[in-house]
C-alpha positions in Angstrom: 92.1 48.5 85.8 90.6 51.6 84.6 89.0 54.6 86.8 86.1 56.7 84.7 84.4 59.2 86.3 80.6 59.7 84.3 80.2 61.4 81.6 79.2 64.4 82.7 82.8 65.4 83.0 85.0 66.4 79.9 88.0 64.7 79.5 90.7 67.0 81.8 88.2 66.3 84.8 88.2 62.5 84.3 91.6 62.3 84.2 91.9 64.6 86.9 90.0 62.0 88.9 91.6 59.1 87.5 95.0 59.8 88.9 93.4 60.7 92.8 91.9 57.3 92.9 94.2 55.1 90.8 97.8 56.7 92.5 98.0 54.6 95.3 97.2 51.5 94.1 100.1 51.6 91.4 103.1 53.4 93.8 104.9 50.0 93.2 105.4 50.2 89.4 106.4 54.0 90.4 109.5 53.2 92.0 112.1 53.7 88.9 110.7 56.5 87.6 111.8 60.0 87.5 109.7 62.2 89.8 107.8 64.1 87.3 107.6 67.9 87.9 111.2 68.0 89.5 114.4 69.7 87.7 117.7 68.2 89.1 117.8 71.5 90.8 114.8 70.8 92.6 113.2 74.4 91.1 110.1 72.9 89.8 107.4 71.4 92.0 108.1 69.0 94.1 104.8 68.0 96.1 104.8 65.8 99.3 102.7 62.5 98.8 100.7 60.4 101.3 98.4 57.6 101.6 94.2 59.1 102.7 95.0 62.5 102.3 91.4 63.1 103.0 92.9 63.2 107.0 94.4 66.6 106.5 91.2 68.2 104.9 89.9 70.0 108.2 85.6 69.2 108.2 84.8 72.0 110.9 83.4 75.0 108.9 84.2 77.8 112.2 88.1 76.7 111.6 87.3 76.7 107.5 86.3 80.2 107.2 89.3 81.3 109.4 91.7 79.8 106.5 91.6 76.6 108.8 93.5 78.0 111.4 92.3 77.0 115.3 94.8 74.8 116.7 94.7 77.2 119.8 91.1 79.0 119.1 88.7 79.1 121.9 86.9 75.5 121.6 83.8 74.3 120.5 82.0 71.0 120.2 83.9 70.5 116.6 87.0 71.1 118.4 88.3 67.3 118.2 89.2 67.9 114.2 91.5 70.5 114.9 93.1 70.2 118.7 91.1 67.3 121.1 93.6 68.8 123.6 90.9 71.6 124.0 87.9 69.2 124.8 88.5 69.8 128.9 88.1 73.5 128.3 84.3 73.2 127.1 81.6 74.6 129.1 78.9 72.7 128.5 78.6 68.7 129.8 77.8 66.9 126.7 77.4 68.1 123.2 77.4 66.4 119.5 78.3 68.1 116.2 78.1 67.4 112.6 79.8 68.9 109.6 79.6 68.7 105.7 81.2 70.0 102.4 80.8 68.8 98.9 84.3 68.8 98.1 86.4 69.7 94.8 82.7 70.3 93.5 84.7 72.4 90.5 86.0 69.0 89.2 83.7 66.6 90.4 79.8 67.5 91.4 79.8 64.4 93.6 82.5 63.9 96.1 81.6 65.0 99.5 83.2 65.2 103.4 81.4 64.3 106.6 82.4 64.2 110.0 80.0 63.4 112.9 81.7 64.3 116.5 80.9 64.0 120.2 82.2 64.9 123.7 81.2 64.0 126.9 82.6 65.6 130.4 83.7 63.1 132.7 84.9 65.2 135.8 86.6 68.5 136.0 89.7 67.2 134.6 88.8 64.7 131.9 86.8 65.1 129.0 86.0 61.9 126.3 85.6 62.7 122.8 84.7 60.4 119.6 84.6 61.4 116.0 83.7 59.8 112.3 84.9 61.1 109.3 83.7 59.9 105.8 85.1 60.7 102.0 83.2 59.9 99.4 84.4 60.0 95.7 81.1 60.0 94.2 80.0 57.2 91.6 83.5 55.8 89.4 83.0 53.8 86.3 85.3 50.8 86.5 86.9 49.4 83.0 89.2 47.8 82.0 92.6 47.3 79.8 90.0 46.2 76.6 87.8 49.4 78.0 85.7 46.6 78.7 82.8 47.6 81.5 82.7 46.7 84.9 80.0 48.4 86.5 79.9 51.5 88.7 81.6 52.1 92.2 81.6 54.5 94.8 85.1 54.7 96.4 85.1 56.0 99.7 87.4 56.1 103.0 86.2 56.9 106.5 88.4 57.5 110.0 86.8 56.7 113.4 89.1 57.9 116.3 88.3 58.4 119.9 90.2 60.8 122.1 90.7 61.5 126.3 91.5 64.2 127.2 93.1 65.7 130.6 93.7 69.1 132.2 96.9 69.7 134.3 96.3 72.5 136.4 94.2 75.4 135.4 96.1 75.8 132.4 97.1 73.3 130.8 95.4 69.9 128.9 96.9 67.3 126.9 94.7 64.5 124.9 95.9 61.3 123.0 93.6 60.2 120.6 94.2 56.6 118.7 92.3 56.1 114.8 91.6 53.4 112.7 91.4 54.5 109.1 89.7 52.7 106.3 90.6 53.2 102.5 88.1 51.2 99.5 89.5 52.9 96.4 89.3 50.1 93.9 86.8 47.4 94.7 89.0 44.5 94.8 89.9 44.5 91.4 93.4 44.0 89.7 95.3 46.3 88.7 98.8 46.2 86.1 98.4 42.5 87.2 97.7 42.5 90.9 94.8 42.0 93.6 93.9 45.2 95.4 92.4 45.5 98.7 91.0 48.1 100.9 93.8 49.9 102.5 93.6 49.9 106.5 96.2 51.6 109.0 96.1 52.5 112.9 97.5 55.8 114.1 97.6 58.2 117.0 97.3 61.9 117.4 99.1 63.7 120.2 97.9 67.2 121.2 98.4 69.6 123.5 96.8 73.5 124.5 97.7 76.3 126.8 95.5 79.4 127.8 96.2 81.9 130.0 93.8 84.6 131.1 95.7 88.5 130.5 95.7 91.8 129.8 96.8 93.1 126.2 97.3 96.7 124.9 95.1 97.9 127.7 92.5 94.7 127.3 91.6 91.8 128.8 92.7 88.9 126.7 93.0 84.9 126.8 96.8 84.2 125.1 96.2 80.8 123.6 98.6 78.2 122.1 98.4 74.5 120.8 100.2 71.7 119.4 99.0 69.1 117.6 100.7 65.7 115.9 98.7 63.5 113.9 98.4 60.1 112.0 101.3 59.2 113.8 100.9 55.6 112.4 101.6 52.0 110.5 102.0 52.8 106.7 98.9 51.9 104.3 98.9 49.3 101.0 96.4 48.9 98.3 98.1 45.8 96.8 99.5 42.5 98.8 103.4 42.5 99.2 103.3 45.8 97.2 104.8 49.1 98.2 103.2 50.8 101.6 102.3 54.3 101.8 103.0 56.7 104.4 100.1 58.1 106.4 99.9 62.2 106.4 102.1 62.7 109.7 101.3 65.9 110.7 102.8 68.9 113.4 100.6 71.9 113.6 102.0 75.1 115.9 99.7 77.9 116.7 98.9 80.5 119.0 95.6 83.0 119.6 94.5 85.7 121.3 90.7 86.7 122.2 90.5 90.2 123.4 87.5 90.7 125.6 86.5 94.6 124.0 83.2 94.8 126.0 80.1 92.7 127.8 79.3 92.3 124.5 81.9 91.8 122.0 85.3 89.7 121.4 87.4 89.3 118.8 90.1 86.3 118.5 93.4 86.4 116.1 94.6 83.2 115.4 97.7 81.6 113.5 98.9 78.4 112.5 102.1 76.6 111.0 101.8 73.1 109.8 104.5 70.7 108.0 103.7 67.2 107.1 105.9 64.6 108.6 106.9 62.2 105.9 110.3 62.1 103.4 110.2 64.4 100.7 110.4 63.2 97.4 115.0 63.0 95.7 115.5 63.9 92.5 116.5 60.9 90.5 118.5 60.4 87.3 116.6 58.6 84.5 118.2 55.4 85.6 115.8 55.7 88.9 119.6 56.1 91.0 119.0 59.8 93.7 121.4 62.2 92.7 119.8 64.7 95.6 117.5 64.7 98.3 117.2 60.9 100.5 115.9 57.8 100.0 112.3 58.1 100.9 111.6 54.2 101.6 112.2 54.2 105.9 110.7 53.2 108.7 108.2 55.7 110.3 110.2 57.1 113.1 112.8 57.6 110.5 110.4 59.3 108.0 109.3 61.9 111.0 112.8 62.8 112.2 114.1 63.1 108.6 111.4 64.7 107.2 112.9 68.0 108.6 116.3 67.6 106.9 115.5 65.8 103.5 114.4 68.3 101.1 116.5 67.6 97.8 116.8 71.6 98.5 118.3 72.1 101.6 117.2 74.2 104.1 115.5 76.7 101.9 113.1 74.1 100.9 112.2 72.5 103.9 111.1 76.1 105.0 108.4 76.0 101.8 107.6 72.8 103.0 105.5 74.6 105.7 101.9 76.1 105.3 101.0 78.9 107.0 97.4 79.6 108.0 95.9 82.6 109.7 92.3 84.3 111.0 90.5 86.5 112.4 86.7 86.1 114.5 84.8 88.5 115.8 82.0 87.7 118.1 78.7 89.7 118.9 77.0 88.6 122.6 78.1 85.2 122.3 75.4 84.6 119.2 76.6 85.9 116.4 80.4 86.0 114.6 82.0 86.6 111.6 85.1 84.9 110.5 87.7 85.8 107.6 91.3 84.0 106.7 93.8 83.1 104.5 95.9 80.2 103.6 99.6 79.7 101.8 101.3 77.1 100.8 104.4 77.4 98.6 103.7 77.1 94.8 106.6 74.5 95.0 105.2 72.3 97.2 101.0 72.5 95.9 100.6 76.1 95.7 97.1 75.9 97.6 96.3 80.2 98.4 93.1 80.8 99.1 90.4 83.3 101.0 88.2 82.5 103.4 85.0 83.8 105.0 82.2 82.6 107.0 79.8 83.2 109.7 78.6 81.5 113.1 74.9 82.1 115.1 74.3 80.6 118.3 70.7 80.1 119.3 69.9 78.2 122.7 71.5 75.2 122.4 72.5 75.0 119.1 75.0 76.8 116.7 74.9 77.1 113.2 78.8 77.8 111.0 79.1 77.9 107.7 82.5 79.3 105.6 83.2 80.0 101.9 86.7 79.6 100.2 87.4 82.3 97.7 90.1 81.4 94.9 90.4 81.4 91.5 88.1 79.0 89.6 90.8 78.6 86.9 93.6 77.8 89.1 92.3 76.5 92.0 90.3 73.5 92.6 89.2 74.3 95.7 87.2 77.1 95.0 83.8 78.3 95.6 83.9 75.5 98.5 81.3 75.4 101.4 81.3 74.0 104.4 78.6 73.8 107.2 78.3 72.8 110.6 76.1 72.1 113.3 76.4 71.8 116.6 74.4 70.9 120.0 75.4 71.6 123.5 73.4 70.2 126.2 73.6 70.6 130.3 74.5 73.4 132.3 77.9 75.2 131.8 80.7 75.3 134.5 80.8 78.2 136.7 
């Protein structure tokens, strides 16, 4: 089976599109063949692949314009997406919060992100947290070998996860948060011979957040740090008895500070490293036998303890294997902020460097985010993307 985007898109865009959809439904005829874009010395790129990518892409537009740092940020209702650890440290009772970005919109005009959230307080100690996340791909025509037309089809994946979390002490909270993940790329057709089916998996994220009220250079402060591990999960298959895909395991580190610099105004510094948790892809010979790197086909545990040490590189790969994502927030009376950041990823491993920038107003209840990515139209697909989000806190807040 064939993937055609319409045609409004010229032809580099189509194909563009044709190999996000079609790769994961084909990694089983993959298996012999040379790992394009790799030199034997591993100099070239050598990008980590997963199954639903879409689960990295973060949907909360206050962490977006802050070059999606926030693992340790000062929560808000949105703050499930990045760390649920943080959901007992909300002031407000109950709240709801819903986000959207038309996505790669400088390949593809229709493929969009949205993500629906919600908390609710149980005590002083436990907060419950849901959230739905949907891809959409935007409208595919389907043909096939003869170029022979099938119709039209919208592929889309969504993620529905829920999420307790508990404080220990003042302090400290931790929150475990299982998902179900849903992946319809290709209809149910066949493809180089096979059936294909929706790709489903179960995971769990593990997080964890620390804050400490303080005083820095001459300031009061809140010293902030989080942890969170995600899609920590069974692998994901398009095709029956074909080759399984590795969720995108996930560690993010970070820390943050929010210096208190009057009644009126704050301003947070925040910084995040990530590094996915799944097997780097070996070099091979062109006989399909690994002359460097290790055999990526392993069992999950194995995949998340060797992903640190497998890098056909050594150790100075492995270290480019880690993204590095930073911001900055500065907030007016509690109603109005402006965010900036920036993101870098290794141009070995996907080379995404980008800008950000946004704003946040708070109005009663409500609070209204938006961010803008700044890149390079011509080398970055990313670029010119928006993001918005919404939120609504209801009740009183703690004392």
């Amino acid at each position: 089976m064939f993937f055609k985007k319409k045609l409004s898109l010229n032809n580099f865009k189509r194909n563009a599109l044709c190999l996000l959809v079609g790769f994961f439904s084909q990694q089983s005829l993959m298996a012999q063949v040379v790992e394009p874009n790799t030199q034997v010395n591993g100099s070239q790129i050598n990008t980590i692949f997963t199954a639903v990518p879409f689960l990295l892409i973060t949907p909360d537009a206050r962490a977006g314009s802050m070059g999606d740092a926030g693992v340790a940020m000062q929560p808000d209702g949105n703050t499930m997406s990045i760390n649920p650890a943080k959901l007992v440290f909300l002031d407000k009772p109950y709240g709801i919060g819903i986000s959207y970005s038309p996505w790669l919109k400088n390949l593809v005009p229709d493929i969009n992100l949205a993500y629906l959230s919600g908390f609710y307080r149980i005590d002083d100690r436990n907060t419950f947290g849901s959230s739905l996340r949907y891809f959409s791909l935007g409208q595919i025509q389907l043909t096939d070998i003869n170029q022979q037309d099938l119709g039209v089809y919208t592929p889309s994946e969504f993620a529905l996860d829920v999420s307790l979390a508990h404080k220990f002490g003042d302090n400290f909270s931790m929150a475990l948060s299982p998902r179900f993940t849903y992946s319809n790329l290709t209809a149910g057709q066949f493809s180089a011979g096979q059936q294909t089916k929706a790709g489903k998996s179960f995971s769990v994220d593990v997080s964890g957040y620390y804050r400490k009220p303080t005083v820095l250079f001459g300031k009061d402060a809140i010293l902030a740090f989080g942890a969170y591990i995600s899609n920590i999960g069974t692998k994901i298959s398009y095709v029956d008895g074909g080759r399984e895909q590795f969720l995108p395991m996930n560690l993010k580190l970070g820390a943050a500070s929010t210096f208190i610099i009057d009644d009126y105004s704050q301003l947070s510094i925040a910084l995040d490293f990530n590094k996915l948790m799944v097997p780097t892809q070996p070099v091979r010979d062109q006989n399909g036998n690994i002359i460097s790197g290790k055999d990526p086909d392993r069992s999950v545990p194995a995949a998340i303890f060797g992903s640190f040490t497998d890098a056909p590189g050594g150790f100075s790969e492995e270290l480019k294997e880690i993204n590095i994502a930073t911001g900055i927030e500065y907030t007016y009376n509690q109603q109005f902020a402006l965010r900036a950041g920036y993101f870098y990823e290794s141009p070995q491993k996907g080379n995404r460097r980008y800008l950000t920038l946004g704003a946040g107003l708070k109005y009663s209840v409500f609070n209204l985010d938006f961010s803008y990515l700044v890149a390079n139209p011509q080398k970055s697909p990313l670029a010119n993307t928006l993001r918005f989000s919404l939120l609504f806190n209801f009740g009183d807040a703690k004392q």
